[in-house]
Structure formats: structure tokens, C-alpha cells
C-alpha atoms as an extended CHARMM CRD file, in Angstrom:
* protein
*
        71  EXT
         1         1  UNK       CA             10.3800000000      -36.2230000000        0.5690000000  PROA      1               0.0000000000
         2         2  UNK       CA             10.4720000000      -33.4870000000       -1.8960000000  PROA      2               0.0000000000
         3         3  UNK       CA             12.9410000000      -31.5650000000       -1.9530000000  PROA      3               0.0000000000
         4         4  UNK       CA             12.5780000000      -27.2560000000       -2.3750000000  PROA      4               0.0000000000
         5         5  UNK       CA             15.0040000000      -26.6740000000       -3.8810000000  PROA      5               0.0000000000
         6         6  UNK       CA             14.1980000000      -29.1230000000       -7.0370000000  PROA      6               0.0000000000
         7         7  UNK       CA             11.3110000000      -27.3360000000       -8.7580000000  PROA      7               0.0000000000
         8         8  UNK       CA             10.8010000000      -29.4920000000      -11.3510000000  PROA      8               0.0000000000
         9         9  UNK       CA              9.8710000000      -32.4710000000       -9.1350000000  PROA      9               0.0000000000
        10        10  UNK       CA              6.3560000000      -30.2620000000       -8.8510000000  PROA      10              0.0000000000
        11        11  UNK       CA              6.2600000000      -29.3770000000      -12.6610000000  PROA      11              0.0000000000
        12        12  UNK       CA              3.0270000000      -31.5360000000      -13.1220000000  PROA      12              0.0000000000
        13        13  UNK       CA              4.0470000000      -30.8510000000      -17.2050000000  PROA      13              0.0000000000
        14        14  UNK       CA              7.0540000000      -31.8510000000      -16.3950000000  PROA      14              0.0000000000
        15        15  UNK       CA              8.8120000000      -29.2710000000      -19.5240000000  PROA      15              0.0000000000
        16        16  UNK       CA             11.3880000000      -28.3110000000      -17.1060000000  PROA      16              0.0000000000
        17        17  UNK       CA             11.3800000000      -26.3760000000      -14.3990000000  PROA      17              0.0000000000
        18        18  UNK       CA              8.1380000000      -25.2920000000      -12.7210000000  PROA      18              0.0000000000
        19        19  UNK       CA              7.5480000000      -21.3260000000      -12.6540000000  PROA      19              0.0000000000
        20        20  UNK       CA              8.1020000000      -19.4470000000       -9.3970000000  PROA      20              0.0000000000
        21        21  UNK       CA              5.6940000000      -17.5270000000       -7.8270000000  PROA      21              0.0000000000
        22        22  UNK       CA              2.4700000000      -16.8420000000       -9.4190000000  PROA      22              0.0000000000
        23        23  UNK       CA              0.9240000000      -20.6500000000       -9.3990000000  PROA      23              0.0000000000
        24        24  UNK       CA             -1.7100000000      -19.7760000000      -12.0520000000  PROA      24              0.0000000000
        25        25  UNK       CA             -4.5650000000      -19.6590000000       -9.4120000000  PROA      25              0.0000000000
        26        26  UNK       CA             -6.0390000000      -15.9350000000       -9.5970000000  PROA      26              0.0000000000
        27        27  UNK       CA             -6.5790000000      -15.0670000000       -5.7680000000  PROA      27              0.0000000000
        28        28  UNK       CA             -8.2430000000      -12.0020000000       -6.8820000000  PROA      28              0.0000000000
        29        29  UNK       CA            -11.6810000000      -10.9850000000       -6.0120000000  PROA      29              0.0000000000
        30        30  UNK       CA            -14.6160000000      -10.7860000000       -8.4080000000  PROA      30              0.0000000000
        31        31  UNK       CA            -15.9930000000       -6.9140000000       -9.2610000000  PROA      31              0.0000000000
        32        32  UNK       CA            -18.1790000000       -5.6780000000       -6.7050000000  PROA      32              0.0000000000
        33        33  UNK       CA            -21.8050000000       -5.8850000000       -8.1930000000  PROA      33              0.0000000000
        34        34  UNK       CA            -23.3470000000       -2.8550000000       -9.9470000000  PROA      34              0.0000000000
        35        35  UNK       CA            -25.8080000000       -1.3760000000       -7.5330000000  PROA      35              0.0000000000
        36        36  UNK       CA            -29.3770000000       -3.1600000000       -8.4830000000  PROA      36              0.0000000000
        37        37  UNK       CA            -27.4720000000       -6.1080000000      -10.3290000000  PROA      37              0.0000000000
        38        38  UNK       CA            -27.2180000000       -8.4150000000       -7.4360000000  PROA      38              0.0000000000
        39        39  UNK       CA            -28.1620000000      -11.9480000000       -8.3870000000  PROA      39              0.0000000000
        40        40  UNK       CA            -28.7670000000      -13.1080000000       -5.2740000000  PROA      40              0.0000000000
        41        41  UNK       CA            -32.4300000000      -13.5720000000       -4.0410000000  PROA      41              0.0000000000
        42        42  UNK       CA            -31.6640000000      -13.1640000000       -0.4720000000  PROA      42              0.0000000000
        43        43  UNK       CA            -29.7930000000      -10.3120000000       -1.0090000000  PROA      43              0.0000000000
        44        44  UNK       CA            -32.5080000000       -8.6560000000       -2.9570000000  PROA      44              0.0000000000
        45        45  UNK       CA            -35.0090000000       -9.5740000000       -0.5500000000  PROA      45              0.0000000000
        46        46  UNK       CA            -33.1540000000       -7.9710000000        2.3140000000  PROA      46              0.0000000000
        47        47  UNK       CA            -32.4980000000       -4.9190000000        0.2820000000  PROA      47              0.0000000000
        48        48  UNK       CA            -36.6350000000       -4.6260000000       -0.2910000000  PROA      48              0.0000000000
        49        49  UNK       CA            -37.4550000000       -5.4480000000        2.7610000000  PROA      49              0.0000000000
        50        50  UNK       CA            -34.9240000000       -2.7530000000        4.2650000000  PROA      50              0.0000000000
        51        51  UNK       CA            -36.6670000000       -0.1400000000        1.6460000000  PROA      51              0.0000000000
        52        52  UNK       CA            -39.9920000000       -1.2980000000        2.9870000000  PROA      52              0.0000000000
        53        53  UNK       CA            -39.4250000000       -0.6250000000        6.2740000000  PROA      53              0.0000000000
        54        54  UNK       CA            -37.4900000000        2.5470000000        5.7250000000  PROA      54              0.0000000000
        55        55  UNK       CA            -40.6050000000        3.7640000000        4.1600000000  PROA      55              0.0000000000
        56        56  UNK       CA            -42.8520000000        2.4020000000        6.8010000000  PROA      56              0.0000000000
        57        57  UNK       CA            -40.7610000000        4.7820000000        9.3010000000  PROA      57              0.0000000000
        58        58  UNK       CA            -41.5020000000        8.3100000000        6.8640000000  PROA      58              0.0000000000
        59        59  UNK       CA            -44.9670000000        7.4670000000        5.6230000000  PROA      59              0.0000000000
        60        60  UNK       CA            -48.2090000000        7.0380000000        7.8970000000  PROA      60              0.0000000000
        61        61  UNK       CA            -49.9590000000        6.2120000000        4.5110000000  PROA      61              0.0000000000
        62        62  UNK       CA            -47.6070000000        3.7010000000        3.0920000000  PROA      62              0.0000000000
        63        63  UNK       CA            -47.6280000000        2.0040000000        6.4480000000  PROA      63              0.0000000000
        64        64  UNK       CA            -51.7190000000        1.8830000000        6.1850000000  PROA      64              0.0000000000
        65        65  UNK       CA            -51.6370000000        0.1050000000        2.5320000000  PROA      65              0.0000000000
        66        66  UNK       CA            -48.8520000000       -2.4270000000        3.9400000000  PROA      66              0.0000000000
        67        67  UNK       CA            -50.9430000000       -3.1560000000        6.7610000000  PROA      67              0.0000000000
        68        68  UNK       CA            -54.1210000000       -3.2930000000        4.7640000000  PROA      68              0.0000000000
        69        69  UNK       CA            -52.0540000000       -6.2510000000        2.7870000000  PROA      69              0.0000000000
        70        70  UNK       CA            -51.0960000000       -7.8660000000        5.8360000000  PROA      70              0.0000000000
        71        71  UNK       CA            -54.1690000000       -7.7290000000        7.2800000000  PROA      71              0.0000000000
């Protein structure tokens, strides 16, 4: 059983004692995305769609040329 209070039994360098506290893993999150930068497809087809229909909502005449595609 390993034993806490021996930190150098988890040193996997084994140069003496292993460092307390920060392990070395970041747990920090990545930069939220610039608006229009996403690199996700889905994302970017939600946000059209979204747009799309917004516009839909506003404009009799944009609704008539989606439609026309559509249909």
C-alpha cells in the first residue's frame, strides 16, 4: 500500500521527491472561440439555420425565395 506521506514512492522520475500540488495536468479551459471562428460544422449549421429562421420571422420576401428553394 502506498503510503502518503512518502512522496517519492509516486515520483515516476524518481529524482527525489515528487512536487506537491500542481500535477502538471493544466485543468484549464481552452479560450472561448472568436465569434464566427467556430470549427465545428454542427455548430455552424445551427447558428445558420437559427439566422435563417430569424429572418424567415421579419421578412415575407425572404420567406418566399426560401420556399421557392424548398419547393
Amino acid at each position: 500500500m502506498l503510503n502518503h506521506n512518502d512522496q517519492s514512492a509516486i515520483n515516476p522520475a524518481g529524482d527525489g521527491p515528487a512536487p506537491r500540488g500542481n500535477s502538471g495536468i493544466s485543468t484549464a479551459l481552452p479560450p472561448d472561440p472568436q465569434p464566427g471562428t467556430n470549427s465545428d460544422p454542427a455548430t455552424e449549421w445551427i447558428e445558420r439555420a437559427m439566422q435563417t429562421s430569424k429572418e424567415m420571422h421579419r421578412n415575407e420576401d425572404f420567406r418566399g425565395e426560401v420556399a421557392k428553394r424548398l419547393f
